[in-house]
C-alpha positions as CSV (number, residue, x, y, z in Angstrom):
1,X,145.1,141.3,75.8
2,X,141.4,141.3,74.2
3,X,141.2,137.6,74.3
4,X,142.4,137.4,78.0
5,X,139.5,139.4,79.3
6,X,137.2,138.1,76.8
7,X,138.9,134.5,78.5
8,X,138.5,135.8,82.2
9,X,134.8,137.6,81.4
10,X,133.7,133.7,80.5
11,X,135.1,132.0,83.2
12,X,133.6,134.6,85.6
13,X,130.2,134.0,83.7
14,X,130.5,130.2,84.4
15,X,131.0,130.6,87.9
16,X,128.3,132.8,88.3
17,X,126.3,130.2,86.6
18,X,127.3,127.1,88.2
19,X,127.1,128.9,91.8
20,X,123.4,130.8,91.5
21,X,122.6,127.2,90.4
22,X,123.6,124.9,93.0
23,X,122.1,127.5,95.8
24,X,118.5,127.3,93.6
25,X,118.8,123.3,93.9
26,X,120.2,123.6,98.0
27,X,116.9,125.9,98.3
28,X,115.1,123.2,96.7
29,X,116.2,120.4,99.1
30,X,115.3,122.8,102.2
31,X,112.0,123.2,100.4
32,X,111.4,119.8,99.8
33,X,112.7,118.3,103.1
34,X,110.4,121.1,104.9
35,X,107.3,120.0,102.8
36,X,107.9,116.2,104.3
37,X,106.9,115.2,107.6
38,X,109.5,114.0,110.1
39,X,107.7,111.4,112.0
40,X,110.6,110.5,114.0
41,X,109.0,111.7,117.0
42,X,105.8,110.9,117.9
43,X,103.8,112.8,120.4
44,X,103.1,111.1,124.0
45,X,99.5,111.7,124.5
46,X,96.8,109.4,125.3
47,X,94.9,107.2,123.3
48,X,91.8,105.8,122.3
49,X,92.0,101.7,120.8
50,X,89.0,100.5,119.2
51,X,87.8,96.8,118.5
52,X,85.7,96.2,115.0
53,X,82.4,94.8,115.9
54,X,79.8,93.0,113.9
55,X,78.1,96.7,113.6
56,X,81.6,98.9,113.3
57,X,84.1,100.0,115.4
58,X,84.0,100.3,119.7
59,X,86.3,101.8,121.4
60,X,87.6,99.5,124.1
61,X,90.3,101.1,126.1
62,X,91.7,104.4,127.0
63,X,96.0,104.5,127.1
64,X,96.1,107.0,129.8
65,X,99.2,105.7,131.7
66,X,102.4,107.2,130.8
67,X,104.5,104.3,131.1
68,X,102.2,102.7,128.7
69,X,102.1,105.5,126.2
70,X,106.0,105.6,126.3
71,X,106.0,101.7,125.7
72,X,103.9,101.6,122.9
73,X,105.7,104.9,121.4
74,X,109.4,103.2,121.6
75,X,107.7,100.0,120.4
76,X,106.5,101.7,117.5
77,X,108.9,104.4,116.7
78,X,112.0,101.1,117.0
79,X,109.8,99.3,114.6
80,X,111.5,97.6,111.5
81,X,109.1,99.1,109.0
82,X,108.7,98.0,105.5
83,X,108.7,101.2,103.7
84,X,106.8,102.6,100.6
85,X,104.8,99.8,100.6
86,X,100.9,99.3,100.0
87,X,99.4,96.4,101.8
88,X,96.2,95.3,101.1
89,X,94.6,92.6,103.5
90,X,91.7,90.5,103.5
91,X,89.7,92.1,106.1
92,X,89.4,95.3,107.8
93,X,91.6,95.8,110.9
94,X,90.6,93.8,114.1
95,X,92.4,97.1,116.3
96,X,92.9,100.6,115.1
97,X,94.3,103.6,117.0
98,X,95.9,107.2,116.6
99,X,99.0,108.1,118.0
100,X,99.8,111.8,117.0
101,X,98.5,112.3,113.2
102,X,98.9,108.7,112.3
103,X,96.6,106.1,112.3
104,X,97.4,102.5,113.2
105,X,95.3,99.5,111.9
106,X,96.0,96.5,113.8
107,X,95.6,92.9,112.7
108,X,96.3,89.7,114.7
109,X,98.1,86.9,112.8
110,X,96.1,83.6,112.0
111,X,98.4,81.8,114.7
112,X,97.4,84.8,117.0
113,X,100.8,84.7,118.0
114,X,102.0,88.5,116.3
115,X,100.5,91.8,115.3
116,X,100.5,93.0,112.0
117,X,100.8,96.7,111.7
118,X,100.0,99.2,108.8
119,X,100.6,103.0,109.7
120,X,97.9,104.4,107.3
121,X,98.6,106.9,104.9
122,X,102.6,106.6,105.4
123,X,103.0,103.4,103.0
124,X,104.5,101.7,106.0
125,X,104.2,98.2,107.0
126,X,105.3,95.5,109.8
127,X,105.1,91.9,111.1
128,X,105.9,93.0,114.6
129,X,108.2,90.4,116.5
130,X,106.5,87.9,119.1
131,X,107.9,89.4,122.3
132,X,107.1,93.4,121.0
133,X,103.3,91.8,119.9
134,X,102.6,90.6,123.3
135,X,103.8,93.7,124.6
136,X,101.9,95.9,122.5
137,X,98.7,93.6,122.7
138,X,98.4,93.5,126.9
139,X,98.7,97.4,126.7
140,X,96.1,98.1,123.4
141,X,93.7,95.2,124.8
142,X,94.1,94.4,128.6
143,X,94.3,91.1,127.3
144,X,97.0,88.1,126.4
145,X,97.6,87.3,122.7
């Protein structure tokens, strides 16, 4: 009879164990997940591109236009990223602009037919497509790649 409760006593033990332990390690997840940001959305407000210049940065358009803010938004957000990457290029960014906390540097390919794209401080990195670069250009620019 003693060794049955002594039996039952260290099973109930385990349990207790194992189950205080799992909810400190689901706590942990919620914790961790809370601490990351979700960048899945990104807010719709105007924006401000700027051009770098011989003496620094100018801005050179305002993206006021909803339609336009929504475009570049879906363009961005659909984006085949290259994740948890760091990109180093050869020169500063020809474009740059902020869309919600995220900064965007901008670079135009050597055949000036695509848009490179680094979302600063996220490690994320793209070659955007041709058809998604022109798009993205006309509406940061004003002007045809």
């Amino acid at each position: 009879m003693k060794r049955i409760a002594t039996f039952t006593f260290f099973v109930v033990l385990c349990f207790a164990l194992i189950g205080c332990n799992q909810e400190k390690s689901l706590k942990a997840s919620k914790e961790i997940e809370a601490e990351t940001p979700q960048n899945k959305h990104i807010e719709m407000k105007p924006f401000t591109v700027e051009e770098r210049q011989s003496e620094g940065y100018k801005s050179i358009k305002e993206v006021v236009k909803s339609h336009e803010i929504e475009t570049v938004v879906e363009i961005i957000e659909n984006a085949g990223w290259e994740e948890n990457i760091e990109v180093e290029m050869a020169f500063p960014p020809e474009y740059r602009f902020s869309l919600g906390s995220i900064n965007y540097a901008i670079w135009v390919t050597p055949n000036r037919d695509r848009l490179e794209i680094i979302a600063e401080g996220q490690a994320k990195y793209i070659k955007m497509p041709i058809k998604d670069s022109e798009i993205l250009f006309k509406i940061i620019t004003g002007k045809g790649l």
